[in-house]
C-alpha positions in Angstrom: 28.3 82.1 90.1 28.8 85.8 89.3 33.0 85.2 89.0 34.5 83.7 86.4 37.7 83.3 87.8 36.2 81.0 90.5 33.7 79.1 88.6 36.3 76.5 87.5 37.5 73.3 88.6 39.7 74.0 91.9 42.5 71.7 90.4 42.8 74.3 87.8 44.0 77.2 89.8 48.0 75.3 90.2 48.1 74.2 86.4 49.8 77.6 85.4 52.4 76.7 88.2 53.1 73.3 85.6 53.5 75.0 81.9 57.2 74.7 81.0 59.0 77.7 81.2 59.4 79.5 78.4 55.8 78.0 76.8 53.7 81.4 75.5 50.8 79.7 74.2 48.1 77.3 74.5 45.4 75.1 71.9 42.9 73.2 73.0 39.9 71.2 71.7 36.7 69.4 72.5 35.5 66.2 71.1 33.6 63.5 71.8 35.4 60.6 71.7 32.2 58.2 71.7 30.0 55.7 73.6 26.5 54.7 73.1 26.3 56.9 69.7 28.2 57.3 66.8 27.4 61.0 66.0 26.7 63.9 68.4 24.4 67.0 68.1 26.4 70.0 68.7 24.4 72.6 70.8 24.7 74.9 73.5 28.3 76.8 72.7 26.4 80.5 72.1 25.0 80.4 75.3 27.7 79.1 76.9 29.9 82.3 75.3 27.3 84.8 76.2 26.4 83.5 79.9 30.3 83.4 80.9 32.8 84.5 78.2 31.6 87.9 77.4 32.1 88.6 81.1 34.5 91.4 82.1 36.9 90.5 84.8 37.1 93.0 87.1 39.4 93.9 90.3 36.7 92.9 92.8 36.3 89.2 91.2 40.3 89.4 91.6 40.3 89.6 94.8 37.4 87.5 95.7 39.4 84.3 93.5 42.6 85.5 95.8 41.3 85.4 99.2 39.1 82.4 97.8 41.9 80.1 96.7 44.8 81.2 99.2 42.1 80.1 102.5 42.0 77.2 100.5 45.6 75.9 99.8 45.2 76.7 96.5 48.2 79.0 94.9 46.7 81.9 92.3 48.4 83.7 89.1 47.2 87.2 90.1 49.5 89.1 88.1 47.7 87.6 85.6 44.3 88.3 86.2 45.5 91.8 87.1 47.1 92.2 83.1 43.9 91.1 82.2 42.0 93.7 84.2 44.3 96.0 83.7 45.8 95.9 79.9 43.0 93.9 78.3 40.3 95.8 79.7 39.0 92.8 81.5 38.5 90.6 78.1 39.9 87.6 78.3 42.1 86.6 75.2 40.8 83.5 73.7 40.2 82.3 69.6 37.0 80.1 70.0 36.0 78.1 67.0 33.2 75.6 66.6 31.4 73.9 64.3 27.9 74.5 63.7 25.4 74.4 66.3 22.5 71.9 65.4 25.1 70.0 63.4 25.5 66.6 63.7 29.1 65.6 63.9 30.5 62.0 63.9 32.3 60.8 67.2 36.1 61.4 67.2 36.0 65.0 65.4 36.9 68.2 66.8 33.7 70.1 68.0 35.5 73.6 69.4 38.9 74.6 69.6 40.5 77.2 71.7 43.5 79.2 71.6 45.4 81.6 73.4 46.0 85.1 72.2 48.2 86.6 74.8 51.5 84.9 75.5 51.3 86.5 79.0 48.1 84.9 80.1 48.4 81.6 77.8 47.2 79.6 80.5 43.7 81.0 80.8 42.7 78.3 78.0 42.7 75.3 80.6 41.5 77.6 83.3 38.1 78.5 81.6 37.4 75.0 80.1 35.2 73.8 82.9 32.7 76.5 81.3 33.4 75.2 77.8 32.6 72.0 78.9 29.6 72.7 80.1 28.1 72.2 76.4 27.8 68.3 77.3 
């Protein structure tokens, strides 16, 4: 998939219609909260980041996600993506911080955080965490 926007869960496109009003930022983590091991080999976050997060948003992914998600019921923040296109140069603001790839990290311990840096567009954190998750 050549769109970020759309490469997500399409539950995710009505969360930023749930955020309290007022909120202006976002943190998020990944763990793994166990089963058959006690420990977990972190690995595959870098290529994860370079496949989807170094991806410029442009107009034309925009409106593909729009036309994508309104024929499908699904509502869409496109002011949002449009400040990010259009303000941010198409970078989208998160802080991504992991531990060590290769490591081995006991079960129940934060693996990779992220965090919004724009206040305007706090809720791209849960919108881009299908990607994230992809490191499982």
């Amino acid at each position: 998939m050549d769109n970020l926007i759309l490469d997500t869960d399409s539950y995710k496109a009505s969360h930023y219609l749930q955020y309290p009003p007022g909120m202006t930022a976002m943190f998020s983590y990944i763990e793994s909260r166990g089963g058959r091991y006690d420990r977990t080999v972190f690995f595959g976050l870098q290529y994860i980041l370079k496949k989807y997060m170094t991806q410029r948003v442009t107009m034309d992914m925009v409106n593909e996600a729009d036309a994508f998600l309104r024929a499908h019921g699904e509502p869409f923040p496109r002011a949002g993506w449009e400040y990010i296109v259009r303000e941010l140069d198409g970078r989208v603001p998160l802080k991504i911080r992991a531990v060590p790839e290769g490591g081995v990290v006991p079960t129940h311990n934060v693996l990779v955080t992220v965090e919004s840096t724009d206040p305007r567009v706090f809720w791209v954190v849960g919108w881009l965490e299908t990607q994230l998750m992809r490191v499982w």
